[in-house]
N, C-alpha and C positions, 0 to 999 in steps of 0.2 A: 740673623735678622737683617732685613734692609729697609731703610727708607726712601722716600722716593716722593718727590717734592715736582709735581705738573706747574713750571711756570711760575715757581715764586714771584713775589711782586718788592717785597717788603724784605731791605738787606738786614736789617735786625733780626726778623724773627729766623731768615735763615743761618745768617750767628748762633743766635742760642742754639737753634736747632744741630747743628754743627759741632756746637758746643757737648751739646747731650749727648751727641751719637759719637764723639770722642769716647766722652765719657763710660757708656756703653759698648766700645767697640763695634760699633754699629757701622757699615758703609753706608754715603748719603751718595744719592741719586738725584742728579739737577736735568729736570729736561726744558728745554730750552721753547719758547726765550725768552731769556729770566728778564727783570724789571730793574735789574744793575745789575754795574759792572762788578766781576767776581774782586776788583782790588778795593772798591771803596772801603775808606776809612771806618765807614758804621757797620760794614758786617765784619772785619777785622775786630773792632773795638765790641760786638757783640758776642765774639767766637775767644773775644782777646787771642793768648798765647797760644791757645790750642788750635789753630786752625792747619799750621803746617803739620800736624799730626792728622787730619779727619783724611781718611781713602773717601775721594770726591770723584766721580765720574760724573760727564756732561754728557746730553746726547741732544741732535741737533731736537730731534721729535718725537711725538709720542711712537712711531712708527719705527725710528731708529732704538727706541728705546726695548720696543718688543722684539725686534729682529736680533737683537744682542742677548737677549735673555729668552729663547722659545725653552716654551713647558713651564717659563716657571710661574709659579701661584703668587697670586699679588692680589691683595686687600685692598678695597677701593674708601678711605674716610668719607663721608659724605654726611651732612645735616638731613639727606632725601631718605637715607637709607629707611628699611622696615628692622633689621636685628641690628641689637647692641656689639658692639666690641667685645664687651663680655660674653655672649652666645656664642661664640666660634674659639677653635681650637687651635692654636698657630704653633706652626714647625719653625725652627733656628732658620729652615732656608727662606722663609717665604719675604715677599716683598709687600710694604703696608705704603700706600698713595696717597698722596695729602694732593689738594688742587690749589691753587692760587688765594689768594686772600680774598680777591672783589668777588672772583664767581666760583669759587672750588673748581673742580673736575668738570671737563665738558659732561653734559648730559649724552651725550653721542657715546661716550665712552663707556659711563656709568648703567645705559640699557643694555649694553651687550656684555656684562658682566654683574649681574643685580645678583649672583647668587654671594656673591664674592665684596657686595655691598653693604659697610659697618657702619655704624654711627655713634657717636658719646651721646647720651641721655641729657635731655637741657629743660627747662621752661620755656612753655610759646612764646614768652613775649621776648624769648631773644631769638636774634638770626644763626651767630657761629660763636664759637672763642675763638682767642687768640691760636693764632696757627703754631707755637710755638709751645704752648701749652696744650693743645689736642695730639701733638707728636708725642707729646711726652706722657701723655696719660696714656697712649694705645701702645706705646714702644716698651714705658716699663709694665704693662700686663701682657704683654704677650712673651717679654724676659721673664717673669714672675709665673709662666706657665711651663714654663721650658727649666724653673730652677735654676734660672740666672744663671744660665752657662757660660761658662768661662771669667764669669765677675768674679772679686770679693766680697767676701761675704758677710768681714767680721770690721770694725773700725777701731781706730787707734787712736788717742787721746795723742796729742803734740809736744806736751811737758810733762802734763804726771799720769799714771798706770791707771785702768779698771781697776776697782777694787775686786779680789777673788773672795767667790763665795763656794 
């Protein structure tokens, strides 16, 4: 699985973000250009210690960004979409598109790829979530399709045992 971040605006949520796709084994995908610098202190302090671990790739454009990956299948997040996240079926290779905080994904991008167009499930009277929390809810259902491949699966208590039953 990969994610793929058009134009973050906001170095926090691309921390967490960073942070999760650590966590996941996830590569993140930054195309440019982003809205800070990749050293500020606030996406450090939101990725914390785990940022020199995240496989981060920059690309100047959206154009550099397809010319480096031809074929591959990439999910477009969008509030505009017609089907849920949940509707579609996601491969370990494929790539899932988050847009920028103020406008999401160009519309230019999202008409020439509508089939390939998802959306989280919300109430009208809001606009988006948090970008940080829409990764995370489409990244672990599309892990969660695929059988969490290559996670752990089971958790361990820090001082004392599960009890065996």
């Amino acid at each position: 699985m990969n994610i793929v971040l058009h134009q973050p605006e906001i170095p926090q949520n691309t921390g967490n973000i960073g942070r999760t796709c650590v966590a996941t084994r996830t590569p993140l995908h930054l195309i440019e250009p982003l809205g800070f610098r990749l050293g500020e202190k606030e996406l450090r302090r939101a990725g914390m210690d785990y940022w020199e671990k995240l496989d981060v790739t920059r690309y100047i454009d959206y154009a550099d960004f397809k010319a480096q990956h031809p074929g591959a299948r990439i999910w477009y997040a969008t509030t505009k979409a017609k089907k849920s996240y949940c509707d579609v079926s996601f491969a370990m290779d494929d790539y899932i598109m988050f847009g920028k905080e103020s406008a999401g994904i160009p519309e230019e991008i999202l008409v020439d790829n509508e089939e390939f167009c998802i959306r989280i499930p919300m109430g009208e009277d809001i606009r988006s979530l948090n970008l940080s929390n829409s990764v995370a809810i489409v990244l672990y259902e599309a892990l969660r399709q695929n059988d969490f491949a290559g996670l752990e699966k089971k958790g361990e208590l820090h001082r004392l045992k599960w009890n065996e039953k």
